[in-house]
C-alpha positions in Angstrom: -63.1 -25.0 -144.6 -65.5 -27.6 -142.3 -64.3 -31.3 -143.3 -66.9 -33.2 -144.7 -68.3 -36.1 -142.7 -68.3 -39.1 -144.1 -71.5 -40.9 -143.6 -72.0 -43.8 -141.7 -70.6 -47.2 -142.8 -73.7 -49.3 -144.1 -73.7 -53.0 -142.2 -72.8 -55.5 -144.3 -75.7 -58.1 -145.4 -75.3 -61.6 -143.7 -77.2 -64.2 -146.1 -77.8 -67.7 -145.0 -78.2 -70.5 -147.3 -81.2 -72.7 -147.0 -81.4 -76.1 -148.9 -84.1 -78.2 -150.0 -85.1 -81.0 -152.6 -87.8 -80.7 -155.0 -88.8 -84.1 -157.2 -88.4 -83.6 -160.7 -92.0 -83.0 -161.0 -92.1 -80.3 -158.7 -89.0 -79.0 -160.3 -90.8 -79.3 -163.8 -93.8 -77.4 -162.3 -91.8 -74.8 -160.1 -89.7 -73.7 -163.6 -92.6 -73.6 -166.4 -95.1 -71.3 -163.6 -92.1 -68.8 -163.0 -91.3 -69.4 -167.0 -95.0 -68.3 -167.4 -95.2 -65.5 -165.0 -91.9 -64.3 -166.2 -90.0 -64.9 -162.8 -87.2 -66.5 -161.3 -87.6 -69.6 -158.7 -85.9 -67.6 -155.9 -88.0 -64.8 -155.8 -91.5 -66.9 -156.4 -90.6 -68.6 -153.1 -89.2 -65.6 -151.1 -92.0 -63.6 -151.7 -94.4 -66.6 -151.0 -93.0 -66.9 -147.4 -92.4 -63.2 -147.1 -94.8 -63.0 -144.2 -93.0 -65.5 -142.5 -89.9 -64.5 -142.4 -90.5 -60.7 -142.1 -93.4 -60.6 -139.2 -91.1 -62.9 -136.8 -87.4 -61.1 -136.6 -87.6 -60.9 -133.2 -89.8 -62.4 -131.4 -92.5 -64.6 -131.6 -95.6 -64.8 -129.8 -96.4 -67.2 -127.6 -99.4 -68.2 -129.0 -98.1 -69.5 -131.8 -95.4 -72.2 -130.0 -96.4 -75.4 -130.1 -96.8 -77.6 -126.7 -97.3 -80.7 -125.8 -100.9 -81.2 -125.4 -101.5 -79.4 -129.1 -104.4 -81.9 -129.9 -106.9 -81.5 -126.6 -110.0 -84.1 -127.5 -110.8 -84.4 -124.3 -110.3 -81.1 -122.6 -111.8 -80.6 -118.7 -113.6 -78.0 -117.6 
């Protein structure tokens, strides 16, 4: 009888945590739209920046780094 293989160990999941501070408005407003939409606060914002932090794993383009002269008024040519 073959042995079975055992499958390959699944990675573990590394989660960072990222902190910010709401006013108590916001707050107020953040909790009765995810109260309304029957959500939670966590996964209103995750999926709001989901396109951010998905498209980007890697690398990012260079068009989208900022330099110095961002603002060109007065650009030669």
């Amino acid at each position: 009888m073959a042995k079975k293989s055992k499958s390959a160990k699944r990675r573990r999941t590394k989660f960072k945590t990222i902190t910010f501070k709401l006013t108590e408005g916001q707050y107020r407003s953040l909790t009765n739209y995810c109260k309304a939409r029957k959500t939670t606060p966590i996964k209103l914002i995750k999926r709001n920046i989901g396109r951010f932090i998905t498209a980007y794993t890697y690398d990012v383009p260079p068009n989208f780094y900022v330099t110095e002269n961002q603002l060109e008024l007065f650009r030669e040519e």
